[in-house]
KOLZA-793055 format. One record per residue (C-alpha): x, y, z. Coordinates in Angstrom, 1 decimal, always signed. Example, Ala and Ser with C-alpha at 12.3 -4.5 7.8 and 13.67 -1.06 7.14 Angstrom:
<sites>
<site><px>+12.3</px><py>-4.5</py><pz>+7.8</pz></site>
<site><px>+13.7</px><py>-1.1</py><pz>+7.1</pz></site>
</sites>
This chain:
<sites>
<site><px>+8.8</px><py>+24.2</py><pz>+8.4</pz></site>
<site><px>+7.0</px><py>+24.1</py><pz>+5.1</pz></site>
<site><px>+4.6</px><py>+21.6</py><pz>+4.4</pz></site>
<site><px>+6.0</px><py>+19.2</py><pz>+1.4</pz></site>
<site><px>+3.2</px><py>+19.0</py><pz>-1.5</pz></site>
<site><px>+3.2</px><py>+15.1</py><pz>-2.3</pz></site>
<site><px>+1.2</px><py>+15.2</py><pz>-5.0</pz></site>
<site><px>+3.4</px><py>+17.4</py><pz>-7.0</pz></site>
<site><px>+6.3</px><py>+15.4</py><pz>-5.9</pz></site>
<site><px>+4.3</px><py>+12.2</py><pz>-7.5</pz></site>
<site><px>+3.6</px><py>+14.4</py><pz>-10.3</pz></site>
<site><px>-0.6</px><py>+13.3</py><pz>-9.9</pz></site>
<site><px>-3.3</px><py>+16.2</py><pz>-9.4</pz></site>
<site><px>-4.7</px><py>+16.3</py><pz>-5.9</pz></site>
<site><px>-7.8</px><py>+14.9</py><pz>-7.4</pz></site>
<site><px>-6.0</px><py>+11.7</py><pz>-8.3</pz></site>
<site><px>-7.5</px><py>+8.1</py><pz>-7.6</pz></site>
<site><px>-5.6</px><py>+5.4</py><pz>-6.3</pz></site>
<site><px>-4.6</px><py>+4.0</py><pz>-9.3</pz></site>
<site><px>-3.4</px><py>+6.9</py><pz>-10.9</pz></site>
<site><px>-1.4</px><py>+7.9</py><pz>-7.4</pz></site>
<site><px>-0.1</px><py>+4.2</py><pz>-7.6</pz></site>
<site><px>+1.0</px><py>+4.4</py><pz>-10.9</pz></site>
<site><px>+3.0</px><py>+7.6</py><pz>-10.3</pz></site>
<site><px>+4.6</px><py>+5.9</py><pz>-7.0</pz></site>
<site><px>+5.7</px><py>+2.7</py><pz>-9.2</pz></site>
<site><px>+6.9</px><py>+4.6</py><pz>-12.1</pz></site>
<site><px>+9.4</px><py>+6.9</py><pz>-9.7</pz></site>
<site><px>+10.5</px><py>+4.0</py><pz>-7.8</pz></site>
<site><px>+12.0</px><py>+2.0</py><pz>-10.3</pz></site>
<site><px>+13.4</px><py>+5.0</py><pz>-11.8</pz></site>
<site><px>+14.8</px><py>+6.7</py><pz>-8.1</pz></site>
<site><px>+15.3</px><py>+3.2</py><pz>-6.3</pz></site>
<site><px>+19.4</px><py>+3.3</py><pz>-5.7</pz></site>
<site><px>+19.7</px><py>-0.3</py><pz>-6.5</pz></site>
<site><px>+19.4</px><py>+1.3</py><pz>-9.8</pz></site>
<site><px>+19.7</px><py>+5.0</py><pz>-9.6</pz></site>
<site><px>+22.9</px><py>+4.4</py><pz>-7.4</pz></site>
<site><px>+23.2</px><py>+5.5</py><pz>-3.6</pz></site>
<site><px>+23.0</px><py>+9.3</py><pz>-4.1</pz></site>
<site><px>+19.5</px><py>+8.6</py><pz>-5.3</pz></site>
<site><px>+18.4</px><py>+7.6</py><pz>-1.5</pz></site>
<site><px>+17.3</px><py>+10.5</py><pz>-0.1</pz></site>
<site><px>+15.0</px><py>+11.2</py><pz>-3.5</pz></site>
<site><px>+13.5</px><py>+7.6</py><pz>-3.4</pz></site>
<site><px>+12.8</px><py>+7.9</py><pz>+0.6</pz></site>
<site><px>+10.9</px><py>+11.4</py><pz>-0.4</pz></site>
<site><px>+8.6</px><py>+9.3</py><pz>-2.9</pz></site>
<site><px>+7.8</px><py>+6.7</py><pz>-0.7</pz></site>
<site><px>+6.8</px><py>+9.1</py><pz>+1.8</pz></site>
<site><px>+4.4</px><py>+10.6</py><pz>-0.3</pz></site>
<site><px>+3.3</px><py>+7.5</py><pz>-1.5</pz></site>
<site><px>+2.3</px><py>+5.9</py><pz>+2.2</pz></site>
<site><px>+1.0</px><py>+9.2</py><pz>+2.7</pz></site>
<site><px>-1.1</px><py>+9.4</py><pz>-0.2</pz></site>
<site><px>-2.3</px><py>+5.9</py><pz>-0.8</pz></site>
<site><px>-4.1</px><py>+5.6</py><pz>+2.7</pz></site>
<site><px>-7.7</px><py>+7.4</py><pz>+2.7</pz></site>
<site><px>-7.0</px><py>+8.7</py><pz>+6.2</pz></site>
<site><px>-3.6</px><py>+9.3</py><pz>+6.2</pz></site>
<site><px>-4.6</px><py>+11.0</py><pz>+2.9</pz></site>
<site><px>-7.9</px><py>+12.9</py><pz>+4.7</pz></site>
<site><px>-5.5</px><py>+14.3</py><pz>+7.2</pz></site>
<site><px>-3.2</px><py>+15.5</py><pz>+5.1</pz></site>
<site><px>-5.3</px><py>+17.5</py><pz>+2.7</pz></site>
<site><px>-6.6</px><py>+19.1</py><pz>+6.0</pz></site>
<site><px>-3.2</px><py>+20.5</py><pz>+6.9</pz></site>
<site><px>-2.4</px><py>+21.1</py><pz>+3.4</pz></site>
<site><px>-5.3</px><py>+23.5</py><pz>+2.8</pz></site>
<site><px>-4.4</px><py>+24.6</py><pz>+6.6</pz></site>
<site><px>-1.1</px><py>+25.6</py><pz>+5.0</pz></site>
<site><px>-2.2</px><py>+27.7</py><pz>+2.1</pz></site>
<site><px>-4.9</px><py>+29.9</py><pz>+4.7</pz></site>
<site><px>-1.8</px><py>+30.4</py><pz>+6.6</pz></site>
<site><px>+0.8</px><py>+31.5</py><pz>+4.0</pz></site>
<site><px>-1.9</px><py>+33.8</py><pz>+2.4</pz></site>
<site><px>-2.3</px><py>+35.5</py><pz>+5.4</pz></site>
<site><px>+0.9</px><py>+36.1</py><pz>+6.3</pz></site>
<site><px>+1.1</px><py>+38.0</py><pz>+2.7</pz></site>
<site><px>-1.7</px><py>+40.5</py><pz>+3.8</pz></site>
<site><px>-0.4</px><py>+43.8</py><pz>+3.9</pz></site>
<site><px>-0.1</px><py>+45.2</py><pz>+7.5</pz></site>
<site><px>+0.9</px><py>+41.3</py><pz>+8.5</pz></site>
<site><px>+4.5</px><py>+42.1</py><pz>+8.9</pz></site>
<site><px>+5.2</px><py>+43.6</py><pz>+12.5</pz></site>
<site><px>+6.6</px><py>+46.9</py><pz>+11.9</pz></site>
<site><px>+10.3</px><py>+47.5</py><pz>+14.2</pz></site>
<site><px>+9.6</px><py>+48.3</py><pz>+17.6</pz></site>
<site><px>+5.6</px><py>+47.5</py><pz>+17.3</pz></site>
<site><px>+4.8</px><py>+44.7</py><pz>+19.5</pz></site>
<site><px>+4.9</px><py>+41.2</py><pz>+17.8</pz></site>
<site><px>+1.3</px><py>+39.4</py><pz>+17.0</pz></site>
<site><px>+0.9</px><py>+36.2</py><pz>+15.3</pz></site>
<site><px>-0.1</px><py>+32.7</py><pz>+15.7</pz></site>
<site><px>+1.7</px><py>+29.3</py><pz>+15.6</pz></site>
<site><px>-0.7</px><py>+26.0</py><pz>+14.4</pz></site>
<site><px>+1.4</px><py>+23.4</py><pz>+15.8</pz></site>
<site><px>+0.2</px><py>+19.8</py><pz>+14.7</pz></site>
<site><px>+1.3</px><py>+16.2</py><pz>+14.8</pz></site>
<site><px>+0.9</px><py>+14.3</py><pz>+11.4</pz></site>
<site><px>+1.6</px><py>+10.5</py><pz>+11.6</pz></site>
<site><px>+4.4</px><py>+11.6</py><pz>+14.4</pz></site>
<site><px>+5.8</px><py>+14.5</py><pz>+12.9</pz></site>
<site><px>+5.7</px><py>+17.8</py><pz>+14.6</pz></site>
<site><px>+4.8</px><py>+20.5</py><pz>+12.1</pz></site>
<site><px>+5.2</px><py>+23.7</py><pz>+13.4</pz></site>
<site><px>+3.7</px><py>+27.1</py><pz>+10.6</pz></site>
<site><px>+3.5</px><py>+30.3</py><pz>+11.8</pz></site>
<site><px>+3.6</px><py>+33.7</py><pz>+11.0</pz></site>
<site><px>+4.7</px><py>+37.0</py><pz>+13.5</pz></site>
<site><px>+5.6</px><py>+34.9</py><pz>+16.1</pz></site>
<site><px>+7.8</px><py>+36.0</py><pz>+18.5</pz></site>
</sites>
């Protein structure tokens, strides 16, 4: 499962303050609600409010940057050359398996 990048789907910087991240959330909103945007907008405005809860809590936030940087260490080395098991070579790897505010995220690469 790859990790969603709420910042870019706010459109802020991940150096953003609160207000700025606000702004962003409040600005999407009434554009994606679907009392306005009509029900095929739902599953866009649930996306935004996600990122928004997400992002406008200082831990939740904290957390996320963790797995986020996590993420990228991961997906670069998975890239290295010589990091893609060969057919019939025995399979190595990892899997970082973590729970963020109840959601199991599972990245991996090589696994088995």
């Amino acid at each position: 499962m790859k990790l969603l990048d709420y910042y870019s789907i706010l459109g802020v910087n991940p150096s953003a303050d609160q207000r700025a991240i606000r702004s962003a959330f409040r600005r999407l909103a009434r554009r994606y609600h679907p009392d306005i945007a009509g029900k095929h907008a739902v599953s866009g405005f649930l996306l935004i409010r996600e990122a928004y809860e997400v992002l406008s809590d200082p831990e939740k936030r904290r957390q996320y940057d963790r797995l986020r940087v996590q993420s990228v260490q991961v997906e670069e080395s998975a890239r290295r050359p010589g990091s893609v098991p060969q057919p019939g070579a025995p399979r190595r790897g990892f899997r970082l398996v973590v729970r963020l505010f109840g959601i199991r995220i599972e990245i991996g690469a090589g696994v088995g």
